[in-house]
Structures are given as structure tokens and as C-alpha cells.
C-alpha positions in Angstrom: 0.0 0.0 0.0 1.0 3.3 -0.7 1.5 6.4 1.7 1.5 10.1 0.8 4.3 11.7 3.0 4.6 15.1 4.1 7.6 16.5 4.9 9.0 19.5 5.9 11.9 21.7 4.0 14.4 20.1 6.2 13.5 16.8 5.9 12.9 16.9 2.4 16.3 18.3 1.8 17.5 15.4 3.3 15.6 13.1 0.9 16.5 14.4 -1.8 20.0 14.2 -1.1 19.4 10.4 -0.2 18.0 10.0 -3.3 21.3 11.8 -5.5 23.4 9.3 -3.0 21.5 6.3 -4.2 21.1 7.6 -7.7 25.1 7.8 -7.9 25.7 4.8 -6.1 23.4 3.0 -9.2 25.4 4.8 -11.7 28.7 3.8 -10.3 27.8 0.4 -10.6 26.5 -0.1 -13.9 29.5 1.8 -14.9 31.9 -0.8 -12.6 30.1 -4.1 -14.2 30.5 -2.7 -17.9 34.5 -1.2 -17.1 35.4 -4.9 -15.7 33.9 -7.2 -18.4 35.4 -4.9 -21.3 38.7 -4.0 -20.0 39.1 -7.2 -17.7 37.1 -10.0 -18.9 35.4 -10.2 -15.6 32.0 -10.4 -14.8 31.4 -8.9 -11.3 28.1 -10.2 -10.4 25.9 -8.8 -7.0 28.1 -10.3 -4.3 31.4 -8.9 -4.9 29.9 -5.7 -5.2 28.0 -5.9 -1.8 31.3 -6.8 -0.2 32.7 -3.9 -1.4 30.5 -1.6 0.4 32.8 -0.9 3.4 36.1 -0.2 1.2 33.8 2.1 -1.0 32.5 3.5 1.9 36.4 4.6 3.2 36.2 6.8 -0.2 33.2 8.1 -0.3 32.4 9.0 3.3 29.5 10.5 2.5 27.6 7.4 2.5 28.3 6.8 6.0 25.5 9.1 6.4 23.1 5.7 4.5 22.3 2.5 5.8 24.3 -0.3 4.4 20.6 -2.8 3.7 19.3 0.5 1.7 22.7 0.7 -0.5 22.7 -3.3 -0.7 18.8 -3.0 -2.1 20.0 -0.1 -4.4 23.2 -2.6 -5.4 19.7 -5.4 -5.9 18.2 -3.2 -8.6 21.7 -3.3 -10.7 21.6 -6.9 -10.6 18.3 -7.0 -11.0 18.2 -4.7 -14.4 21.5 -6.8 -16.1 19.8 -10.3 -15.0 16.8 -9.0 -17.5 19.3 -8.0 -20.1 20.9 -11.3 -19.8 17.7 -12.9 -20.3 16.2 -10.8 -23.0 13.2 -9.7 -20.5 14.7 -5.9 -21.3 17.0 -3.4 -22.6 21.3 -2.8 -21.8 20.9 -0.8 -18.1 22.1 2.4 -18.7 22.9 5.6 -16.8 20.6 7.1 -15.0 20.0 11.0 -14.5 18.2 12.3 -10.9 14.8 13.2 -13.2 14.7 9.6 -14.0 15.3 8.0 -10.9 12.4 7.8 -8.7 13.4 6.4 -5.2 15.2 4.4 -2.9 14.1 1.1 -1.3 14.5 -0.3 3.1 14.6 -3.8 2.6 13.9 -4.7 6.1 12.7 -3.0 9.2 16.2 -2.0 10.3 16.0 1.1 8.0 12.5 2.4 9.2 9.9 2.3 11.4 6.4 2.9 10.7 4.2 4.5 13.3 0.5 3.5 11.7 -2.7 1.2 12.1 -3.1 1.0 8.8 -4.6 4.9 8.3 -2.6 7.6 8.8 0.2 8.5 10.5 4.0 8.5 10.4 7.7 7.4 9.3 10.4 7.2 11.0 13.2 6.7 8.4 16.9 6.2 9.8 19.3 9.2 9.0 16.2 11.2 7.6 13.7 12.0 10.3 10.0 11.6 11.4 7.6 12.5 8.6 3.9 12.3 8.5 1.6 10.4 6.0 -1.5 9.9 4.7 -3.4 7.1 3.5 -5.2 4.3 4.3 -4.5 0.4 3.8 -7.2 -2.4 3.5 -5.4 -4.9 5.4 -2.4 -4.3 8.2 0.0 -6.2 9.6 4.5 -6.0 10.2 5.7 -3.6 7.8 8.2 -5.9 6.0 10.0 -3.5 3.2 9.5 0.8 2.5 10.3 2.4 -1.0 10.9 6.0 -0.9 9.3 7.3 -4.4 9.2 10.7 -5.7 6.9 11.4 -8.3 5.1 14.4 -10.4 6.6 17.0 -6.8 5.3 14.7 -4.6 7.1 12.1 -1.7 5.5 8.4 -1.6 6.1 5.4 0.6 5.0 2.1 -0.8 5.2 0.1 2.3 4.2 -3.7 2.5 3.1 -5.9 4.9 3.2 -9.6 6.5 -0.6 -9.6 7.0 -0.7 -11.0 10.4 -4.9 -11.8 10.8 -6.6 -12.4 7.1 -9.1 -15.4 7.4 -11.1 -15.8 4.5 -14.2 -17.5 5.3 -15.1 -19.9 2.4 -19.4 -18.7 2.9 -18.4 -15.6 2.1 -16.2 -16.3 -1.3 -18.1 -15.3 -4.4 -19.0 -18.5 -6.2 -19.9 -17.1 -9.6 -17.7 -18.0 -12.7 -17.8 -15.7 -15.4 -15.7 -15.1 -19.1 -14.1 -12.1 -20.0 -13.4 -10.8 -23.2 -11.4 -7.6 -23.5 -11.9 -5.1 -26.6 -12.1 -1.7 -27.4 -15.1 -0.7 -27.8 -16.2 -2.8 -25.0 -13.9 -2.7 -22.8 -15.0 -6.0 -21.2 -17.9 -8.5 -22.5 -18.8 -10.7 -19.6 -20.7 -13.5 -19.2 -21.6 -16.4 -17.0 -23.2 -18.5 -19.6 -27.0 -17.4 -18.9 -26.1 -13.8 -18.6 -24.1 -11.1 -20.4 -23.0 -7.7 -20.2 -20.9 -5.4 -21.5 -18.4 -2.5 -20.1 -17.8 0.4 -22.9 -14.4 1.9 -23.2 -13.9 5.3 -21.4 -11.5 6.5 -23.5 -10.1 8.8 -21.1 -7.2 9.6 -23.8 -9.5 10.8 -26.3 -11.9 13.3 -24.6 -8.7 14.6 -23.3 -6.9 14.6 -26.3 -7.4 17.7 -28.1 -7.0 19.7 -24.3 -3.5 17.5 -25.0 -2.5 18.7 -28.2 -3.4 22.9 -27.5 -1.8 22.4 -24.6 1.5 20.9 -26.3 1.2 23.6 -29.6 1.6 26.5 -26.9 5.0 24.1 -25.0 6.7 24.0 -28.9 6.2 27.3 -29.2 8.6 28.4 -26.2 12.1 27.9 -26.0 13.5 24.0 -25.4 16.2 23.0 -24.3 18.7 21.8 -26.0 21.7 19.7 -24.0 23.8 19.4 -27.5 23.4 23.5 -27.9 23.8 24.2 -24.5 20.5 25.8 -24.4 18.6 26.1 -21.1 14.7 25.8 -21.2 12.8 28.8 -20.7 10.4 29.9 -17.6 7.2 30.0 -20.2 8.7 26.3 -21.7 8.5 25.0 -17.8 5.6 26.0 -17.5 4.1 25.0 -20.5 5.3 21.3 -19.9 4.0 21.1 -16.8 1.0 21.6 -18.2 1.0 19.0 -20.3 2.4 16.7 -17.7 -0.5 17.6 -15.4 -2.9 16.9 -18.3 -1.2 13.2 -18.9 -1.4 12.4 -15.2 -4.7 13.2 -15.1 -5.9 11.1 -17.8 -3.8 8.5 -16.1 -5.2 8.6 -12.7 -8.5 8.5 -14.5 -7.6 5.2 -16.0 -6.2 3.5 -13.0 -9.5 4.6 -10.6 -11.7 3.2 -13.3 -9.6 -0.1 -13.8 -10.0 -0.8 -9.4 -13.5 0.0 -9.7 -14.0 -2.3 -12.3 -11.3 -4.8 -11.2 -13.8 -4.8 -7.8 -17.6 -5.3 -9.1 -16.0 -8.1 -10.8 -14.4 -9.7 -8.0 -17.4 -9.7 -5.4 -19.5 -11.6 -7.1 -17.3 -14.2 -8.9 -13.9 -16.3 -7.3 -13.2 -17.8 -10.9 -12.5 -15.8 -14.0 -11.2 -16.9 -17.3 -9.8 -14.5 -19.7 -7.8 -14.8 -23.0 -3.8 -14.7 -22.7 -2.7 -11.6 -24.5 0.5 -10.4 -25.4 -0.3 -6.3 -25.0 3.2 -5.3 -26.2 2.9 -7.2 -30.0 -0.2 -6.3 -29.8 0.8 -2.5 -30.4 3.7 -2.4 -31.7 4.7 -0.5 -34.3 2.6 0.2 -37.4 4.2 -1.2 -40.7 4.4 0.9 -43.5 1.4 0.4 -45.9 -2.1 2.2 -47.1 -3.6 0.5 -43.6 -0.5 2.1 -41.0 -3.3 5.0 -39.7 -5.6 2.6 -39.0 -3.0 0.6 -36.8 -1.5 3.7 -34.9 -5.6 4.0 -34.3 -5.7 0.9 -32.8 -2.9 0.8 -31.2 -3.9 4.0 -29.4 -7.7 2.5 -28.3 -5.7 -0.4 -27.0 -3.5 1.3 -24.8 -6.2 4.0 -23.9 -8.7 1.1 -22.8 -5.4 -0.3 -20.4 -5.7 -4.4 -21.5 -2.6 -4.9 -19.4 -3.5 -2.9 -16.5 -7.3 -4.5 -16.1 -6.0 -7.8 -16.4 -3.1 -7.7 -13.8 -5.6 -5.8 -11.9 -8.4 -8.3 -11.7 -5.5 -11.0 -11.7 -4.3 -10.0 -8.0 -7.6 -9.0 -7.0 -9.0 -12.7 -7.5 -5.9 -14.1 -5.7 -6.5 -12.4 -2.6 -9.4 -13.5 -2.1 -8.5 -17.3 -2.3 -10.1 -17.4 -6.3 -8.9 -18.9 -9.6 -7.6 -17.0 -12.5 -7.2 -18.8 -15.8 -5.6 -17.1 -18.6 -6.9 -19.2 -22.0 -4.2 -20.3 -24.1 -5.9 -17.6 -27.5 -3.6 -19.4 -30.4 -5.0 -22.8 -29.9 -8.4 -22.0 -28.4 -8.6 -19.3 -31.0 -12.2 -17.5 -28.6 -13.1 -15.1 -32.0 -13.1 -17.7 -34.5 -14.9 -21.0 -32.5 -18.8 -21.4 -31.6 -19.3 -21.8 -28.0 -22.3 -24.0 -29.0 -20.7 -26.7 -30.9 -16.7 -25.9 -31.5 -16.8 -25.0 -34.8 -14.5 -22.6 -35.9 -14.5 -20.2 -38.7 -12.6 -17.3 -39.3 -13.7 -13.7 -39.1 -11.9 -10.4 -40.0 -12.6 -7.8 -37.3 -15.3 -5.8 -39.3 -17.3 -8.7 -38.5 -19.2 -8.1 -34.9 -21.5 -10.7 -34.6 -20.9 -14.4 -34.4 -22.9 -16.0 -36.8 -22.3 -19.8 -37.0 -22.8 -21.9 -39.9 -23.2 -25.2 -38.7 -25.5 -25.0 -35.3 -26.4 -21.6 -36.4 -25.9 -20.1 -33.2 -26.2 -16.2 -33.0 -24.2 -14.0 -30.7 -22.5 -10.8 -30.5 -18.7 -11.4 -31.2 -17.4 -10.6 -27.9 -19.8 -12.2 -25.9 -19.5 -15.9 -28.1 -15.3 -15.2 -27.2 -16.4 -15.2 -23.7 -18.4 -18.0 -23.4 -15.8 -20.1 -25.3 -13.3 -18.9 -22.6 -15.3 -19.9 -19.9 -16.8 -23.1 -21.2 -12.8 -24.1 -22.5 -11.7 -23.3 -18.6 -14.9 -25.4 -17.3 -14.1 -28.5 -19.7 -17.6 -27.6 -21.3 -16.6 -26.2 -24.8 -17.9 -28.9 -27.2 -15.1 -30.3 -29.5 -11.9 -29.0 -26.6 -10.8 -31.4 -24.4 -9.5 -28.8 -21.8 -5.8 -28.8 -20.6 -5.2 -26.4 -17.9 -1.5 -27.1 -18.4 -2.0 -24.9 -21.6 -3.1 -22.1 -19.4 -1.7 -19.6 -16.8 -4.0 -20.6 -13.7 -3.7 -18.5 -10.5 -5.8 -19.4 -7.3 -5.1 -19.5 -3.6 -3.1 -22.5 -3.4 -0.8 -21.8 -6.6 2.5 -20.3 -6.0 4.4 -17.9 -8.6 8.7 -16.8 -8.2 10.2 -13.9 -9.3 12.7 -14.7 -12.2 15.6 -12.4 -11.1 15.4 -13.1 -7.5 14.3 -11.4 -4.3 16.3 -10.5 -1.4 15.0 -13.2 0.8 16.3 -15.5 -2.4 19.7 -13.8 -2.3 20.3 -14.1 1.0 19.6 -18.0 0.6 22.3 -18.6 -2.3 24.3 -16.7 -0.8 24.1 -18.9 2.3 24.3 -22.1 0.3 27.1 -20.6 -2.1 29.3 -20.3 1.0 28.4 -23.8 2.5 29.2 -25.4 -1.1 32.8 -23.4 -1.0 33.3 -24.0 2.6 34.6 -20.0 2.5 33.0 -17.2 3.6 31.6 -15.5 0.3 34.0 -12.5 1.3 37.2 -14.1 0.5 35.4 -16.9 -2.3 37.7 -16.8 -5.4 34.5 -15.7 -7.7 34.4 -12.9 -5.3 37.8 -11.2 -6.4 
């Protein structure tokens, strides 16, 4: 959960300066990692630079004034950014300037103390001072871990939790099971199987776009700046892109409120929900040259303005804490557009096409809807001509359990445990560690 903090001109001096420290200490070591593998041939990996915390401390005394778990967790995100490079999850980690680095992260309890039932209250962070915040939590428990974020002028703390009291009782679990189909100009077609409904896309972007677009003719109009030219911005430019920044974070806000809102109507009456497994980032990438490439910037924009990503992560976490099932339906072999939910047949449609006429059963549906209930009847074993195979599918309920690829710190701590008990060294003075 996330905490608005309010702090005054002396304390937020101070954490701003904690966040150059930890922005510097990021840069140094990206810049170390790349410097040793290209000059060296050595790949220095999260360890060795942890242990050489207290010698880089000596130099730079200045980070005295910083815990050592809060530089370790900054020291996390480096490893964490190159293990997604090396896997091809994301891009080379590069250097970062202080505009584009939001926070800093207390990986235990050492680093903070939290003085809050839930609503309200204050912060205690070590070095930095007492600062009140705002904001209310829907469960409470031991604060665990604190990110310090700064964002659009404004301090947050995302603070989380080992929920120390949540019983669910299984009477009061939702036991409707629905299909969800996600388009853009319904945002989501729902059905159980007797009963639909649809959801219409706010387009939040569009009614906002042309405020957008003055608002961004009057910012080109003022002086930019220009790092190459050594040209500073003006005042009027300032002001004029805050403007337009203020504008984008609206429509943003907008989108996010509406997606919880959504995300919870849907979850209190139904514990299992099957969707179709989409992959949002092919989805809109880049329009090809050709006569149709305005079309597909269209879409692409209705896509990313209706947030397909966002609703389905959201309703995804919000049917797991509850104790529900999430399937995601595997869409190349199911294929929801193109099969009757009747009788299986499957015929293929281009996307003018908005109702689901079939040939065979002659079953009549509005196109979303019939994707829907093939979802849901493929996810209950009831689609006629499926056999269903939830191995095919991303399933998420109460019982499943899900890693994190690159590792947390729990998960470091534990190979770095059974890395020294394989060596029979301490991991300071390991040969890998040099």
C-alpha cells in the first residue's frame, strides 16, 4: 500500500539528497560491471559488489550518512536490471539522471519504522527524520519492506506488509464464474453462460486529447532546451510542460481509478474468472508501412487507452486475494473469435465482422460475448469439440505459487548462504568474489 508523506523543508532536503546518493551509487555500478567485463574480462556479479561496500565507503564517506541494507537493495536493482538483459526480458541498463530515478528502497525493518494502524500516520526513516503520512490500507499487519518514491513534486512510501490476521471464510467467497473478453469498444464482455453484459471503453485519452494537443502547440512554441546546444529551457517552456504533464497524469489517474473500480464489481460476485492470454506489447507495436499504417496507430492507441494490461493484472491479484482462480486461455490454440461456443466449430472472421454467426449450429451472438463464453466453457471443460488442458493455461488461485525470475532478497540471501556452504569460505574471500 502506498502512503502520501509530508515532509518539511528540512526533511525533504535530506531526501533528496538520499536519493542523489542512491542515484550515484546506481550509476557507479553499472558503470563498474561494464569497465570490468570490457577491460578485464570479468563479470562482477551482486556479491562482490556488496562486499565492497565498506572499502567504498572509506572513499566516499558521504555514504556513511546511509544505511548499508538500503545501499545493498540499491546494489539489488543493478543486478536486477542486467539479470533482465541477460535474459532478453529488457534493454542494456544504462545511466541514469536524478529526473529519471524515482526512489530508494529499506529492505527490512532495520531502516524504518512505521508509526500506523493502517490509516494515517507517520515514518520514521533512519538518517532522515519523522515524517507524517496519509493514506489508508485495506489490510495491516508488520511492515516488512518501504520504497521511498518521488513522483510528479510529490514524496510516496509504498510500504508492505506480512498480514498477520486475514481469514477468508469460504461462505463468504463469491461463487460465480464468469468469461471475459477484452476489446475496445467494449472494454470487457462478460458472461456467466445465462447472462451477459458489457463494459464500454472510457476513452479517457481521447476526450482529453485535443485539451492535449493545445496544450503541447503552446510548450513548442517556447524555448526548449537543448543539451547538445547548451540551451537552457525557458520559464514559459517550464511551465508550459508542466501543463501538459499535469494533463497526462490526469488522464492516467482516470484510468487506474476506473480499472480498481471495475477490477472490484468483478471480483465480489465471482472467485473464478477466465480470460484470454494476450501479449499487449505485440499487440501494439509498431505500425508497418502500408495504405492501412493509420488505421493501426488508431488501434494501437484505443488499446493502450482502454489499459488491456492494467485491467487484467488488476483483476488477476484481485481474484488471488481473495482465495479465487484465474485462468488465462491459451488464445492461439483456443482461438475464442473464431470457434462457436455452441458446438466448436470454428470459422474465421476479420474484425469488421461483430457478430458471431455460425454456420453449422447456427448459433447467433454478438462477437465478444461468443469469445467469452468459449473462454469460460474451454476453462470449465464444457466447450464442445476441446478437451481442456489447464496445463495450456496460466492458472492463478489460492493454493498456486508464482517466483520472481531475477530473484528477491529473501532469495539472495539464501544462495548466498548455500554458495558459502558449497565453498566451505566465507563469500567475502570466495575466489568468484575477487
Amino acid at each position: 500500500m502506498t502512503f502520501r508523506l509530508y515532509p518539511n523543508k528540512q526533511i525533504e532536503q535530506s531526501l533528496r539528497y538520499h536519493r542523489k546518493l542512491h542515484k550515484d551509487l546506481f550509476n557507479a555500478a553499472v558503470n563498474n560491471r561494464f569497465v570490468q567485463y570490457q577491460k578485464f574480462n570479468h563479470k562482477v556479479d551482486y556479491f562482490e559488489q556488496q562486499n565492497s561496500l565498506p572499502a567504498f565507503k572509506e572513499v566516499w564517506t558521504e555514504y556513511k550518512e546511509v544505511g548499508s541494507h538500503a545501499l545493498q537493495a540499491t546494489l539489488k536493482r543493478v543486478d536486477f536490471a542486467f539479470e533482465r538483459w541477460f535474459k532478453g526480458l529488457g534493454k542494456r541498463p544504462r545511466f541514469k539522471s536524478i529526473r529519471h530515478y524515482s526512489g530508494w528502497t529499506y529492505p527490512d525493518s532495520a531502516g524504518f519504522k512505521v508509526e500506523s494502524n493502517g490509516e494515517n500516520g507517520y515514518l520514521n526513516l533512519s538518517k532522515i527524520g519523522r515524517i507524517q503520512m496519509r493514506g489508508k490500507a485495506k489490510y495491516w499487519g508488520k511492515p516488512t519492506t518501504c520504497t521511498i518514491v518521488y513522483r510528479n513534486g510529490k514524496w510516496y512510501a509504498s510500504i508492505t506488509v506480512d498480514v498477520l490476521e486475514q481469514v477468508l471464510n469460504s461462505n463468504v467467497l463469491p461463487v460465480g464464474a464468469i468469461g471475459i473478453d477484452l476489446g475496445c469498444k467494449s472494454a470487457l464482455s462478460i458472461t456467466d453462460g445465462e447472462n451477459h453484459y458489457s463494459i464500454d471503453a472510457p476513452k479517457f485519452l481521447r476526450n482529453a486529447e485535443r485539451k492535449i494537443k493545445r496544450a503541447s502547440k503552446e510548450k513548442r512554441r517556447k524555448q526548449a532546451p537543448n543539451r547538445k546546444k547548451k540551451v537552457k529551457a525557458s520559464r514559459r517552456w517550464k511551465k508550459a510542460q508542466s501543463k501538459v504533464s499535469k494533463l497526462a497524469r490526469q488522464v492516467a489517474n482516470r484510468r487506474q481509478n476506473w480499472v480498481h473500480q471495475v477490477a472490484a464489481e468483478i471480483v465480489s460476485g465471482n472467485s473464478f474468472v477466465a480470460t484470454e492470454k494476450l501479449e499487449v506489447k505485440n499487440m501494439t507495436s509498431k505500425a508497418k508501412k502500408g495504405k492501412r499504417k493509420k488505421q493501426k496507430t488508431g488501434l494501437n492507441k484505443s488499446i493502450l487507452d482502454v489499459g488491456f494490461g492494467m485491467l487484467r493484472s488488476t483483476i488477476k491479484y484481485k481474484v488471488e486475494q481473495i482465495g479465487g482462480v484465474f485462468i488465462e486461455v491459451p488464445t492461439k490454440k483456443v482461438k475464442p473469435s473464431q470457434t462457436c461456443p455452441k458446438c466448436g466449430h470454428q470459422h474465421k472472421k476479420t474484425l469488421d465482422v461483430r457478430v458471431h454467426e455460425c454456420g453449422v449450429c447456427g448459433y447467433v451472438q454478438d462477437r465478444d460475448i461468443a469469445a467469452a463464453e468459449v473462454m469460460l466453457y474451454w476453462s470449465k471443460g464444457t466447450l464442445p469439440g476441446f478437451g481442456t488442458s489447464l496445463e495450456d493455461a496460466d492458472v492463478l488461485s489460492s493454493t498456486s505459487s508464482t517466483s520472481k525470475k531475477a530473484g528477491s532478497m529473501k532469495q539472495l540471501g539464501r544462495a548466498k548462504r548455500q554458495k558459502s556452504t558449497l565453498t566451505g569460505l566465507d563469500v567475502e574471500t570466495s575466489p568468484s568474489t575477487k
